[in-house]
C-alpha positions as CSV (number, residue, x, y, z in Angstrom):
1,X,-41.6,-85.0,22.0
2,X,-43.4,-81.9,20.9
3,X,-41.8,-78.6,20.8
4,X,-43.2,-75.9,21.8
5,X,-43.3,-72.2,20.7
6,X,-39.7,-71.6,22.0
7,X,-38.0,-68.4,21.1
8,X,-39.2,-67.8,17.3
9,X,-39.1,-71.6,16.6
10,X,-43.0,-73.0,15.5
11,X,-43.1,-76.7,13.7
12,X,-44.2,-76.9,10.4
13,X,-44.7,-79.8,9.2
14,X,-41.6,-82.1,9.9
15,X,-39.0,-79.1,10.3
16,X,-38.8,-76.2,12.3
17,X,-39.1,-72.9,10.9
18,X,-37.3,-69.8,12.6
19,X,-39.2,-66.7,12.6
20,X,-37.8,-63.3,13.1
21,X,-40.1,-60.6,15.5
22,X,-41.8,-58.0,13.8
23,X,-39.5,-55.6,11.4
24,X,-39.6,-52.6,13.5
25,X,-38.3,-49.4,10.8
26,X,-35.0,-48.2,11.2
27,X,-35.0,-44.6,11.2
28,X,-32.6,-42.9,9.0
29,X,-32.0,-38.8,9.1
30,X,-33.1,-37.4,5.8
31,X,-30.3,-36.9,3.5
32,X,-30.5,-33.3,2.4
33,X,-27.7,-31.1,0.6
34,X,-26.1,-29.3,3.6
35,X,-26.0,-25.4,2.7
36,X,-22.5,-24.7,3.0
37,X,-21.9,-21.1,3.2
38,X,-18.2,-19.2,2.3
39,X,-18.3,-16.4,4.5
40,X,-15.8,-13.7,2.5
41,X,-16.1,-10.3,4.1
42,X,-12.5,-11.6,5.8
43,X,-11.2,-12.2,2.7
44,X,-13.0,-8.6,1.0
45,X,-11.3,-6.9,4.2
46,X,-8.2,-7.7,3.4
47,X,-8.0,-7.1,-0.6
48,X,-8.7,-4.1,0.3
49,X,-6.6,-2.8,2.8
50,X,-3.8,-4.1,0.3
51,X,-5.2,-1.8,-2.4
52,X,-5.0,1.1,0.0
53,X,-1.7,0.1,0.6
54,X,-0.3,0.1,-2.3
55,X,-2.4,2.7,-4.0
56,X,-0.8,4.9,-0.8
57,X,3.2,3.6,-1.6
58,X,2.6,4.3,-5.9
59,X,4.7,6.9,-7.0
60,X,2.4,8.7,-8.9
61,X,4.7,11.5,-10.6
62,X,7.6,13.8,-9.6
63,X,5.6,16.7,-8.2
64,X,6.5,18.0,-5.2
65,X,5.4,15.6,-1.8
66,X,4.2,18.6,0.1
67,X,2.5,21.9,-0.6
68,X,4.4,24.5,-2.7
69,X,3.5,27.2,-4.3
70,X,6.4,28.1,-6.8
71,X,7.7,31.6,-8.0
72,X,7.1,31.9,-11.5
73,X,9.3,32.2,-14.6
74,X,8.7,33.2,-18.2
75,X,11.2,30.4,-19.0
76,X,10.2,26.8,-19.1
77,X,11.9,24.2,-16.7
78,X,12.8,20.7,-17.5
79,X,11.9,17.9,-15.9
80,X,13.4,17.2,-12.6
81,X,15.9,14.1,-13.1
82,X,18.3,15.4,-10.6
83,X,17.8,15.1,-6.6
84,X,15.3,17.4,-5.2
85,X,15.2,19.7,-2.0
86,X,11.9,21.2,-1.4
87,X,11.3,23.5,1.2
88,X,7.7,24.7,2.6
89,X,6.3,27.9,3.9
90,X,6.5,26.5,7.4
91,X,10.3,25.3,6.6
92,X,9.7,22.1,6.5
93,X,12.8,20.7,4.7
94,X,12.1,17.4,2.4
95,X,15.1,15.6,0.4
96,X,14.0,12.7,-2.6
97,X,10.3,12.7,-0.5
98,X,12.0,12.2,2.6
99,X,11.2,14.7,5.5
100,X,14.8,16.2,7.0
101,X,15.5,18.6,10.1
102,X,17.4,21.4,8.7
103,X,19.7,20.1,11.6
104,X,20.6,17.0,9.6
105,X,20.2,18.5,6.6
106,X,24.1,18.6,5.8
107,X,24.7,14.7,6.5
108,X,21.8,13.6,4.1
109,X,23.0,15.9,1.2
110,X,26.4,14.6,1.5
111,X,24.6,10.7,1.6
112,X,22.5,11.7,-1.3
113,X,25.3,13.2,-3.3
114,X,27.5,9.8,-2.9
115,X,24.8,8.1,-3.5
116,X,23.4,9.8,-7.0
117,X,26.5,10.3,-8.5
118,X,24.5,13.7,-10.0
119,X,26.5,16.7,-9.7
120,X,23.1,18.8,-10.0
121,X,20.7,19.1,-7.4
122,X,16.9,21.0,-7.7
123,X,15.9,23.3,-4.7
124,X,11.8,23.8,-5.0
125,X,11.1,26.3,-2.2
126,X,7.9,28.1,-1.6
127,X,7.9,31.6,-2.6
128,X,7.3,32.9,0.6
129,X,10.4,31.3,2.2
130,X,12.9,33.8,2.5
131,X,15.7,34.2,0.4
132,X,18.6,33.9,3.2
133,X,16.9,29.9,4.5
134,X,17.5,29.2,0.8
135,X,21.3,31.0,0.4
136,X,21.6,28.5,3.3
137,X,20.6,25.2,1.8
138,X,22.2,25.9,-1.4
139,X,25.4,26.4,0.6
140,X,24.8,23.2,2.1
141,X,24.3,21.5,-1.4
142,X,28.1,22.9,-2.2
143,X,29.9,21.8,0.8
144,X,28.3,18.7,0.2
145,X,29.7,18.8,-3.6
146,X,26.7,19.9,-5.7
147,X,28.2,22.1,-8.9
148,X,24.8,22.6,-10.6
149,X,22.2,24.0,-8.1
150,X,18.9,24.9,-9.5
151,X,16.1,26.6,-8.3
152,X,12.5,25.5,-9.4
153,X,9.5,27.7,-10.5
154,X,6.4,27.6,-12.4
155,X,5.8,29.0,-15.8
156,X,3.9,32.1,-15.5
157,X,0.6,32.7,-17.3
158,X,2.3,35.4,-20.2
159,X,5.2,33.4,-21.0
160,X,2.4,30.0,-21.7
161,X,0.9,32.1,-24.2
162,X,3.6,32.5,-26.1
């Protein structure tokens, strides 16, 4: 009995030889480097608010945290070491950089006090602030147990000449 073409299968001969159907291509995607991309302006954002913030909280120097204008002396000052009071034209009142209602102002001498173990405290008050508001904070800094009050100024012109 002769076989016929049955599903791939042809004779050849005395055996039977199986033949696939045509090779049809397989289509692959091209392989191609993907361009990842690191977006950073996230990562910029934040470097650089942490730069403003601590560039803001540095302690640059002693001066004074709010805008004095001193009397001036003809003898130099040292530096300040001791706590500092400084007092504006517009009275504001600030105690070691801390802002203080005049109100309060006994209670956080007395805490600053304990807390320095300094017997000496510096007053820097504007020169237009009159003498009586700062009579009153020095008498504040002695109930409180200040012994040494001093009183800030610049060095005038003449007396940087010499």
């Amino acid at each position: 009995m002769l076989l016929e073409d049955h599903d791939g299968l042809k004779p050849a001969g005395n055996c039977y030889c199986v033949t696939a159907p045509p090779v049809t291509a397989m289509l692959f995607r091209e392989k191609r480097p993907r361009n990842i991309q690191l977006d950073i302006t996230p990562i910029v954002d934040m470097v650089f608010n942490l730069l403003i913030f601590f560039a803001l909280s540095i302690n640059f120097s002693a001066a004074a945290s709010i805008d004095l204008v001193l009397p001036k002396t003809s003898i130099p000052a040292p530096a300040p070491r001791a706590p500092v009071i400084q007092i504006s034209r517009s009275l504001e009142i600030v105690v070691d950089r801390s802002a203080v209602a005049y109100d309060a102002l006994p209670g956080v001498v007395a805490e600053v006090r304990r807390s320095s173990g300094d017997s000496g405290i510096i007053i820097m008050a504007d020169e237009t602030v009159h003498h009586g508001f700062v009579v009153s904070v020095m008498d504040i800094c002695r109930q409180a147990g200040f012994e040494k009050i001093s009183i800030s100024a610049r060095m005038h012109q003449a007396a940087m000449r010499q």
